[in-house]
KEBA-398492 format. One record per residue (C-alpha): x negated, y negated, z negated; residue number from 1. Coordinates in Angstrom, 1 decimal. Each point is the difference from the previous one (the first is absolute). Example, Ala and Ser with C-alpha at 12.3 -4.5 7.8 and 13.67 -1.06 7.14 Angstrom:
2
-12.3 4.5 -7.8 1
-1.4 -3.4 0.7 2
***
This chain:
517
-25.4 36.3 19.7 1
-0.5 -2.7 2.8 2
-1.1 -3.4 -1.3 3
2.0 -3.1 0.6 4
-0.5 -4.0 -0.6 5
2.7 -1.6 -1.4 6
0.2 -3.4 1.0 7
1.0 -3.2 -1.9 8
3.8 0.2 0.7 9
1.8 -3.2 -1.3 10
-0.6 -2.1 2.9 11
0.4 2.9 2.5 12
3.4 1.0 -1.6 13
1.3 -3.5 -0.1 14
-0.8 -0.2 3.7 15
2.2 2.7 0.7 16
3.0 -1.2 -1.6 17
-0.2 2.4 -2.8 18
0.9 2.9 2.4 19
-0.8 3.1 -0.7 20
-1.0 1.2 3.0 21
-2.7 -2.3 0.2 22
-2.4 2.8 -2.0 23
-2.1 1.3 2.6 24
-1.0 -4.0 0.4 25
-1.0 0.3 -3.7 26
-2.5 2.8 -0.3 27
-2.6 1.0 2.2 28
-0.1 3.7 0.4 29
-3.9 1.0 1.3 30
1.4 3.6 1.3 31
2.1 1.3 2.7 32
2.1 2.5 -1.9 33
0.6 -3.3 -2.7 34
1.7 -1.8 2.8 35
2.0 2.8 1.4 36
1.2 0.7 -3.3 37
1.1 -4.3 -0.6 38
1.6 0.4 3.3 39
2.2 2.8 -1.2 40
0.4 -1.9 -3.5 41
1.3 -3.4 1.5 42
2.1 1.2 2.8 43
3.3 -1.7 0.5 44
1.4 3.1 1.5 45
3.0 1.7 -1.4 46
-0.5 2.6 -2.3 47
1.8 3.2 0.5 48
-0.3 2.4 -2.5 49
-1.6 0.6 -3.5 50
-3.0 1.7 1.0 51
-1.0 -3.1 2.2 52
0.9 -2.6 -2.9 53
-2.3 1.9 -2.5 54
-2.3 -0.2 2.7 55
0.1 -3.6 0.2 56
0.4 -0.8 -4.0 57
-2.9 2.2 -0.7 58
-2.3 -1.4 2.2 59
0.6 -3.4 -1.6 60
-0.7 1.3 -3.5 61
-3.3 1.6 1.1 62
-1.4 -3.5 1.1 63
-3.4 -0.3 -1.2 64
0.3 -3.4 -1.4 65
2.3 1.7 -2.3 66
-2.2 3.0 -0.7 67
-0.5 -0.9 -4.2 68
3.7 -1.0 -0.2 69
3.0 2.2 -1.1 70
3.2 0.2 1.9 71
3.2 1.0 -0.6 72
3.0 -0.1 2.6 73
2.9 1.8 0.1 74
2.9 -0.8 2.9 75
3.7 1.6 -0.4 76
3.1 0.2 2.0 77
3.1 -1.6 -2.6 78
2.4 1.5 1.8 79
-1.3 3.5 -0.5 80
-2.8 -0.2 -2.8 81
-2.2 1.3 3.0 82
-3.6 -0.5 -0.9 83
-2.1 -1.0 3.4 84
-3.1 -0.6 -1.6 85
-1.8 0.1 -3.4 86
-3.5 -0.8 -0.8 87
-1.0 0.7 -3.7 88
4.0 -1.4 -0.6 89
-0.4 1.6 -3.7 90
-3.1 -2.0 -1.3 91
0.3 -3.0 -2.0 92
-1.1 -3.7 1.3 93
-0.2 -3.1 -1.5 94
3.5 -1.8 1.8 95
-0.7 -3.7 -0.3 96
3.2 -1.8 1.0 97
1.6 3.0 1.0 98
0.8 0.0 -3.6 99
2.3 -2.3 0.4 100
2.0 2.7 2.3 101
0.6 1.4 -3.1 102
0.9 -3.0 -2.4 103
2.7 -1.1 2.6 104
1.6 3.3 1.3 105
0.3 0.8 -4.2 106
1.3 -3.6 -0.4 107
2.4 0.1 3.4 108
1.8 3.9 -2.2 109
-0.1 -1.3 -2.9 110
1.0 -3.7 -0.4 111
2.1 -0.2 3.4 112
-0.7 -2.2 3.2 113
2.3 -2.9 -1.9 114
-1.5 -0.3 -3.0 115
-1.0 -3.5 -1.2 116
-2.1 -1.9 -2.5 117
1.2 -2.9 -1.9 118
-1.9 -2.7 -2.0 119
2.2 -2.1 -2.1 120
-0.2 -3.9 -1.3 121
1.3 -0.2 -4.1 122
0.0 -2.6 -1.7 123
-0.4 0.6 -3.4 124
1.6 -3.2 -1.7 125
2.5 -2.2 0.4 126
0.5 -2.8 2.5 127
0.3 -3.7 -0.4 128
0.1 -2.5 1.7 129
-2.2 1.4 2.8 130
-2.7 1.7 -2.7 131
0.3 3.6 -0.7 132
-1.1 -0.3 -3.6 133
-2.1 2.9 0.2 134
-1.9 2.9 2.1 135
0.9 0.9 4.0 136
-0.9 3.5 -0.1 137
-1.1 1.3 3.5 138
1.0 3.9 -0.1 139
-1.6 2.6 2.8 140
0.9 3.1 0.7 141
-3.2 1.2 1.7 142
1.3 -1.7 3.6 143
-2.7 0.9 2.4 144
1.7 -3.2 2.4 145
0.4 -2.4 -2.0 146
-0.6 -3.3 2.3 147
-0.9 -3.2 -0.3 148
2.8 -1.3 1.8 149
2.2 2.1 -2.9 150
-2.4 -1.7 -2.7 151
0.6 -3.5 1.7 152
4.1 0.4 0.0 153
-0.6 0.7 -3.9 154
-0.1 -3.9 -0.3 155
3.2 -0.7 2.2 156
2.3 2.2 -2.6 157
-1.7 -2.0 -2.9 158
1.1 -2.9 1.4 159
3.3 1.6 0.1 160
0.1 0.6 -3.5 161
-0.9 -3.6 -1.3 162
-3.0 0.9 -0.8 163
-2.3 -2.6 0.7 164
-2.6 0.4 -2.8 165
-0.6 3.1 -1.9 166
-1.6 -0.4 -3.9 167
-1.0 3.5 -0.6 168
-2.9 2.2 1.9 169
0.7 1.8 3.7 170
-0.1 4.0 -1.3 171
-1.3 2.4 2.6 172
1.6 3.5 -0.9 173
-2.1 2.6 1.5 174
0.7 2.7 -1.9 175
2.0 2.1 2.3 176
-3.8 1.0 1.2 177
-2.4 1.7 -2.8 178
-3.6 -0.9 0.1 179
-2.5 0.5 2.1 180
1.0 -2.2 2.6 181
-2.8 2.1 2.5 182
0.2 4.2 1.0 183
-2.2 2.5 -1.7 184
-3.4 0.6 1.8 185
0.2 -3.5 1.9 186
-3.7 -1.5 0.5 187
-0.6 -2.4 -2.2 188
-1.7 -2.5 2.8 189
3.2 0.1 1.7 190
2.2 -1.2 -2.9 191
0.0 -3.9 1.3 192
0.7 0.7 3.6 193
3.1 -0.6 1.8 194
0.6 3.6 0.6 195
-0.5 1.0 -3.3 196
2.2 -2.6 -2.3 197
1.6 1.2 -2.9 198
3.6 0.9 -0.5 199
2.5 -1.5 -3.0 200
3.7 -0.4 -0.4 201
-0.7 -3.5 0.9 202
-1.5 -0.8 3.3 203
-0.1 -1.9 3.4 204
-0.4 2.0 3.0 205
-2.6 -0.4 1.3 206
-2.0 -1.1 -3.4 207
-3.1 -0.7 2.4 208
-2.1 -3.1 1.1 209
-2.1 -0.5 3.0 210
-3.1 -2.1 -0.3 211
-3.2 -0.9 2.0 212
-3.7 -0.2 -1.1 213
-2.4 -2.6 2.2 214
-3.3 -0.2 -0.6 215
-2.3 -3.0 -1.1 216
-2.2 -1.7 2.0 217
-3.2 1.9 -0.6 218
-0.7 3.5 -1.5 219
0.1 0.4 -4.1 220
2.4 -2.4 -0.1 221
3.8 0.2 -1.3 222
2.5 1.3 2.2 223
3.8 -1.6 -0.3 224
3.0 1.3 -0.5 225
3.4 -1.3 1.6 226
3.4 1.8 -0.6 227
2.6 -0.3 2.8 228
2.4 -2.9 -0.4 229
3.0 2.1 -0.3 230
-1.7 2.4 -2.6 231
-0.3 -0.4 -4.1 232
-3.6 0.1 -1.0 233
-1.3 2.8 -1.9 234
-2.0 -1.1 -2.7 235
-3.7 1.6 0.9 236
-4.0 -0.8 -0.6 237
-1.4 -0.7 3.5 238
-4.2 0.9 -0.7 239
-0.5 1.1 4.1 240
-2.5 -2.0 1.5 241
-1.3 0.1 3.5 242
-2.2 2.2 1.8 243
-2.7 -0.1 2.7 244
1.9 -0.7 3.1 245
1.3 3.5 1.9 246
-0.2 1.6 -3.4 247
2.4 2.8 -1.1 248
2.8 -1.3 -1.9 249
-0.1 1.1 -3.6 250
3.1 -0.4 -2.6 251
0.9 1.9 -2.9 252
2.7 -1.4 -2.4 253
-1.5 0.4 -4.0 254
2.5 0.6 -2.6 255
-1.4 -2.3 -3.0 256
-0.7 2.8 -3.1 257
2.1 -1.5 -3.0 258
3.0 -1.7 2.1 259
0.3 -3.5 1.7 260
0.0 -0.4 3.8 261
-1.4 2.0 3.0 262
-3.2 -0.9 1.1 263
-0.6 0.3 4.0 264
-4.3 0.0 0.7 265
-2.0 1.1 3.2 266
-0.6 -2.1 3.0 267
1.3 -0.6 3.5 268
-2.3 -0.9 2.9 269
-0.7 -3.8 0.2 270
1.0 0.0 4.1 271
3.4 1.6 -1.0 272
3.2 -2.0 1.4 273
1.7 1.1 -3.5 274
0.8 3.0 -1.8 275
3.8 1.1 -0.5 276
0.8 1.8 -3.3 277
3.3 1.5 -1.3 278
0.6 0.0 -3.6 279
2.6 1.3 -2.6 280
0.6 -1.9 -3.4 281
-1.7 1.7 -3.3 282
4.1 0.5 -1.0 283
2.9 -0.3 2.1 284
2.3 -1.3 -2.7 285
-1.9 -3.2 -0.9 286
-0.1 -0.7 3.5 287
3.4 -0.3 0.6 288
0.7 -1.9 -2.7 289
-2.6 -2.5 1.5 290
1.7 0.2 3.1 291
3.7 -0.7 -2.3 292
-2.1 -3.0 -1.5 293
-0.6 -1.5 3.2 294
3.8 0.2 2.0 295
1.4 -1.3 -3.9 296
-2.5 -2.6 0.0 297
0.7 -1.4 3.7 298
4.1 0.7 -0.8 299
-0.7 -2.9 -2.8 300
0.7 2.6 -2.5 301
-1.9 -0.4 -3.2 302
-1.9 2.4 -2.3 303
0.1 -0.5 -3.5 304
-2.0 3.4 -1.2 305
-2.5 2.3 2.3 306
0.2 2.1 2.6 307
-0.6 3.8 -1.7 308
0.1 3.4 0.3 309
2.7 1.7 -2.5 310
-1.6 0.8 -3.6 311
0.4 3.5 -1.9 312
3.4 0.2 -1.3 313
1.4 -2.9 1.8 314
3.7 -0.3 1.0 315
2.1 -2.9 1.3 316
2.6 -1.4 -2.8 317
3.2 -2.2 0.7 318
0.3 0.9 3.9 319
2.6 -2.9 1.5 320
-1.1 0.4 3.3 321
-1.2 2.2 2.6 322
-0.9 0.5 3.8 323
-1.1 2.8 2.4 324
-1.8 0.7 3.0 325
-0.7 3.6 1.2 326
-2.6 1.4 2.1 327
0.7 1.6 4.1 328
1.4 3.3 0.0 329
-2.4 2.8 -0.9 330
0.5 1.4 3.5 331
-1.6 -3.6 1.6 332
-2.7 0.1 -2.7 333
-0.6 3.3 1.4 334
-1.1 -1.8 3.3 335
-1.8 -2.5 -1.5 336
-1.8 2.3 -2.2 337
-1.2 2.8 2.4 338
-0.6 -2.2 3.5 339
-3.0 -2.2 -1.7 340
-0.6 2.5 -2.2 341
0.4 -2.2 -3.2 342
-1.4 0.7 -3.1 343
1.8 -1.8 -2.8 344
3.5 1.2 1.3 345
-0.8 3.6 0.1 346
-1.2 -0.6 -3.6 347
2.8 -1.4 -1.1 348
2.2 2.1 1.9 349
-1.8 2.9 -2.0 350
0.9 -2.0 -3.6 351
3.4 -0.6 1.0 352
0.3 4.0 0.5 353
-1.4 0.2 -3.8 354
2.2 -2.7 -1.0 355
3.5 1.1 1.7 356
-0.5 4.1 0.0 357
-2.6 0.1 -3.0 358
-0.6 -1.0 -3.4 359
-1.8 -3.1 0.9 360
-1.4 -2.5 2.2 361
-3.6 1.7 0.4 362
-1.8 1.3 3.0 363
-0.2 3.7 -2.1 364
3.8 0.0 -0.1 365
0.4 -0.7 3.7 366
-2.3 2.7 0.4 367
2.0 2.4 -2.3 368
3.2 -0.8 2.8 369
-2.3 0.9 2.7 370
-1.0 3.3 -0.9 371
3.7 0.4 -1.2 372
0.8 -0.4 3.9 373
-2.6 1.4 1.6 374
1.2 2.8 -2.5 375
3.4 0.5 1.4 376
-1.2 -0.6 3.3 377
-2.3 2.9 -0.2 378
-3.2 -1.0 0.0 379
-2.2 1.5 -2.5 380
-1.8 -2.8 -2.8 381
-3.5 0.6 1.4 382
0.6 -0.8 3.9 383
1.3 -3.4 -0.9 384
-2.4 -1.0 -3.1 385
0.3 -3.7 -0.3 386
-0.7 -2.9 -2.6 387
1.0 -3.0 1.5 388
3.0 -0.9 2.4 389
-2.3 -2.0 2.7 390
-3.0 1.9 1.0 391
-2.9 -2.6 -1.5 392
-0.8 3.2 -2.4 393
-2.5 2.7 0.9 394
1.3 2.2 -2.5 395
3.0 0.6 2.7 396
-0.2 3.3 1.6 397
2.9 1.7 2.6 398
0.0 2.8 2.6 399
0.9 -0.6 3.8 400
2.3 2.7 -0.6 401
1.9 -1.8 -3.1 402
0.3 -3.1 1.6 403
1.6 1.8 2.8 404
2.5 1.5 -1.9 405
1.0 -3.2 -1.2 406
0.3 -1.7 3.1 407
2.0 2.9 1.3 408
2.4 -0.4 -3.6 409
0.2 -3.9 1.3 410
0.7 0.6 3.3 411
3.5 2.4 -1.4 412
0.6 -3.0 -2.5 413
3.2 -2.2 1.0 414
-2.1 -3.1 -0.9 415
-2.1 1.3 2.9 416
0.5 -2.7 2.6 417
-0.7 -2.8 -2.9 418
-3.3 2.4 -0.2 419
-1.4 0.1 3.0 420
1.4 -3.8 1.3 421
-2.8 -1.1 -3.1 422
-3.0 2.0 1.2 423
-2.6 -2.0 2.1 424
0.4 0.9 3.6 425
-2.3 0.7 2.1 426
-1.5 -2.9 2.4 427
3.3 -2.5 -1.5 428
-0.5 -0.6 -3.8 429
-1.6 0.1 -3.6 430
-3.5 1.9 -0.1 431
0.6 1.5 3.5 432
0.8 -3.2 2.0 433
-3.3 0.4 1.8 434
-0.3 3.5 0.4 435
0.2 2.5 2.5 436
1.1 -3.0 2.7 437
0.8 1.1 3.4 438
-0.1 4.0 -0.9 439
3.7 2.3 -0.3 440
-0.8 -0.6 -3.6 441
1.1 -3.2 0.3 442
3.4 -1.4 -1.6 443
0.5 4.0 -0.6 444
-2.2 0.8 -3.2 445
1.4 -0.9 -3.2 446
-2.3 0.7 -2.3 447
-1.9 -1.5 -3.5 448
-3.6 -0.3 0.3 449
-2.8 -0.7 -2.9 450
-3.2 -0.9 -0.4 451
-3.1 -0.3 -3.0 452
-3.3 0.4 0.2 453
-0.8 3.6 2.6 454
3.8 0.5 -0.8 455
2.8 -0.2 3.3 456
3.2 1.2 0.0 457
2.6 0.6 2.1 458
3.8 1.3 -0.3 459
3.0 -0.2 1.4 460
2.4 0.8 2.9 461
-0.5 -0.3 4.2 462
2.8 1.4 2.4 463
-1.8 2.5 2.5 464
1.0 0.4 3.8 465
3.0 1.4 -0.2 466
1.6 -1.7 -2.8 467
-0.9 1.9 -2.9 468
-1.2 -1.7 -3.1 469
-3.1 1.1 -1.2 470
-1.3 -0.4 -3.7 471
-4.4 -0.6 -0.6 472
-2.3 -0.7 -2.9 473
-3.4 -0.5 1.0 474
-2.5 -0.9 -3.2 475
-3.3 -0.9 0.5 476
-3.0 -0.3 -2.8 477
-3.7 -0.2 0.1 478
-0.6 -1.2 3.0 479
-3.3 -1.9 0.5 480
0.7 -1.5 3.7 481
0.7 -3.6 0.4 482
4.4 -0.5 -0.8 483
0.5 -0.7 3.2 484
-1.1 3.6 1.1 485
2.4 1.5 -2.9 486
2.8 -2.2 1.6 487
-0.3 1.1 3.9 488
-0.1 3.3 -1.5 489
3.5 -0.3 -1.6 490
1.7 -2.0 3.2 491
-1.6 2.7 2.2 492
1.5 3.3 -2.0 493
3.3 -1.7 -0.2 494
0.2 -0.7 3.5 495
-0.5 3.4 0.7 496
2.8 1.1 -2.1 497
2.0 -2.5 1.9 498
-0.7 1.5 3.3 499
1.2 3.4 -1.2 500
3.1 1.4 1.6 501
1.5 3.3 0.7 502
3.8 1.2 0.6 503
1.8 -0.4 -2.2 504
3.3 2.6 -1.1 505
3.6 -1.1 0.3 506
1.3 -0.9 -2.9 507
-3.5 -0.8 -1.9 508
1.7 -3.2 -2.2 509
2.0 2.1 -1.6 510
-3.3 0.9 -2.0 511
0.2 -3.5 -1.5 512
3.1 1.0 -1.9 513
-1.4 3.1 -1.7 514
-1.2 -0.3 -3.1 515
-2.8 2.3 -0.5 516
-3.0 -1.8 0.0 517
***
């Protein structure tokens, strides 16, 4: 095999505007026959039949920078079920957020695109003279939207009440979620990131905080930390110090062994501006009830008892008065979910599964509704093997083939415009805003992508060039090239599909209506 240097490819790729046809301007190919064979592989040209678009797709997956990495792509015709292309479709990958495909199109047949959550005010005790002689009971039903603004208005219909003072504790039921509030087979030094907060029943959206390091004035000493204005603090140990100027930056968050708060330690280089960090709460639920605390407090509403999670057992007595706010519809949630690829919503959207279609509010009896579907859509347990509802876990595993069929089982759905309007498009929005820029990709691909560590992912749905939709999953693991590489290498197999055409029979969306699948 020819050798090739693959170049630092950040800053190159930026340059370009994220487009994929910018690849030949990423690697330097030493042979000839290596850039004969990228000329064929980036062409813009048309592509006329199948043999040509194998052609094209295989000569992308052979790249060298990708020679210790497995690949699996499959691309279909919905109309027909016509497979164009497969490359080891049948072998399982780790998904990343492609997981969340899953979670949502389960969620979107099972609960409906109108389904709400609610999260209720009681007060438990009567009320006089502007005192509700007892507990306000804050009640979630797993509301993976729950905003601030909604937290804030809270206050207002307290005011509406009478309530002006309230002698008991603020109760924050949770319980609509079982514990543990993280997925099976997350990494532990994840768990206080922004991307990987916890779910409950009881929880803001977003339950994150952004914060900034600075260094001290010379190396060894303390570095400081500064949460933005418009954030809660999260109670943490700051030990980083500063480095040697030019140094790498070194973090690692320490859980503390017996309980207590997190502990941040490494260092940052002492000619660093600042050092941006986004962090999740140890527990949603407390959190919120901080945040309650605060809009009761300025509202000049009083708090006679504490601000607590429900106990064991615990159930509100002598209800006089009640108030609820619900969450967007599950189809808009949808949207929000898949486009940033959030975390804590497809989490929660896996609970509520458990919650509304199981026994309980538990990730395991979300997962028992998924396989359920997937059952009765057809696909067999161990192509869609999951054990969380976001992606986080490596203990995922899914064949291009599978996640084919269920796009295709989507794109027959009649929630299928509410579908495909919340995927990220391509070059527009969500995790694809600034991808595939200026190629016929662009504002065409709908599709989820993913991303851990030597894990990309990529599936969805692109119209070809002459109208027909076409369904791809494209899972990568194991790759030991620089992201960036992994990236182009997505953007430029997709835009290939996208340049496929061919004539196309009278009468072909009539296909949509049949039912075999």
């Amino acid at each position: 095999m020819a050798t090739m240097k693959t170049m630092r490819t950040r800053r190159a790729f930026a340059a370009t505007g994220g487009r994929a046809l910018a690849w030949c301007a990423l690697l330097v190919f030493p042979g000839e026959t290596l850039a004969q064979d990228a000329a064929i592989a980036t062409s813009s040209a048309p592509i006329e039949n199948g043999a040509e678009l194998t052609a094209r797709l295989e000569r992308l997956i052979d790249d060298p920078a990708l020679a210790r990495a497995h690949i699996g792509l499959i691309v279909q015709v919905a109309e027909t079920g016509e497979v164009l292309f497969e490359s080891e479709a049948e072998r399982r990958f780790t998904p990343a957020s492609n997981t969340k495909i899953v979670t949502a199109a389960v969620a979107l047949e099972e609960l409906g695109a109108d389904y709400r959550w609610p999260t209720r005010l009681v007060a438990a005790g009567p009320i006089r003279d502007g005192t509700l002689d007892g507990a306000l009971w804050v009640i979630g039903s797993g509301a993976p939207d729950l905003k601030r603004a909604q937290v804030a208005a809270f206050a207002s219909a307290l005011r509406d009440a009478g309530i002006a003072n309230i002698a008991g504790d603020v109760v924050g039921d949770d319980r609509a979620f079982d514990a543990p509030q993280w997925g099976i087979g997350w990494m532990w030094d994840d768990l206080h990131a922004g991307w990987a907060g916890g779910v409950s029943g009881l929880q803001l959206h977003p339950s994150t905080a952004r914060a900034y390091l600075y260094p001290g004035r010379k190396v060894g000493d303390p570095v400081t930390l500064r949460f933005r204005a418009s954030d809660m603090p999260i109670a943490m140990e700051n030990r980083v110090r500063t480095g040697a100027p030019d140094s790498d930056l070194q973090l690692r968050f320490v859980p503390p062994p017996e309980g207590g708060t997190i502990e941040l330690r490494g260092w940052i280089p002492a000619n660093a501006d600042s050092v941006p960090l986004f962090l999740s709460p140890p527990h949603p639920t407390p959190y919120v009830l901080r945040y309650l605390g605060g809009v009761l407090a300025d509202s000049g509403i009083a708090v006679g008892g504490e601000l607590r999670r429900v106990r064991e057992g615990e159930t509100p007595t002598d209800s006089t008065w009640g108030y609820e706010t619900l969450s967007d519809s599950l189809g808009a949630v949808l949207a929000d979910l898949l486009k940033p690829s959030d975390n804590q919503m497809a989490e929660s959207v896996l609970r509520t599964l458990g919650y509304e279609e199981g026994m309980s509010g538990s990730d395991l009896q979300g997962l028992e509704v998924v396989r359920a579907t997937l059952s009765d859509w057809g696909i067999e347990p161990g192509a869609i093997d999951l054990a969380d509802g976001s992606g986080m876990s490596r203990y995922n595993e899914v064949t291009p083939t599978a996640m084919n069929r269920l796009l295709r089982t989507m794109w027959r759905h009649p929630e299928y415009r509410v579908w495909l309007d919340a995927m990220p498009i391509a070059g527009q929005d969500g995790t694809l805003r600034q991808r595939m820029i200026g190629t016929p990709a662009a504002s065409n691909v709908r599709a989820k992508t993913g991303s851990l560590s030597s894990v990309r992912a990529l599936s969805g749905y692109v119209t070809d060039g002459d109208g027909e939709t076409l369904i791809f999953s494209l899972l990568l693991n194991g790759y030991d090239s620089p992201g960036d590489v992994a990236v182009a290498l997505e953007d430029l197999l997709v835009e290939q599909i996208s340049l496929y055409h061919r004539p196309v029979e009278i009468g072909w969306p009539e296909f949509r209506e049949r039912q075999d699948r």
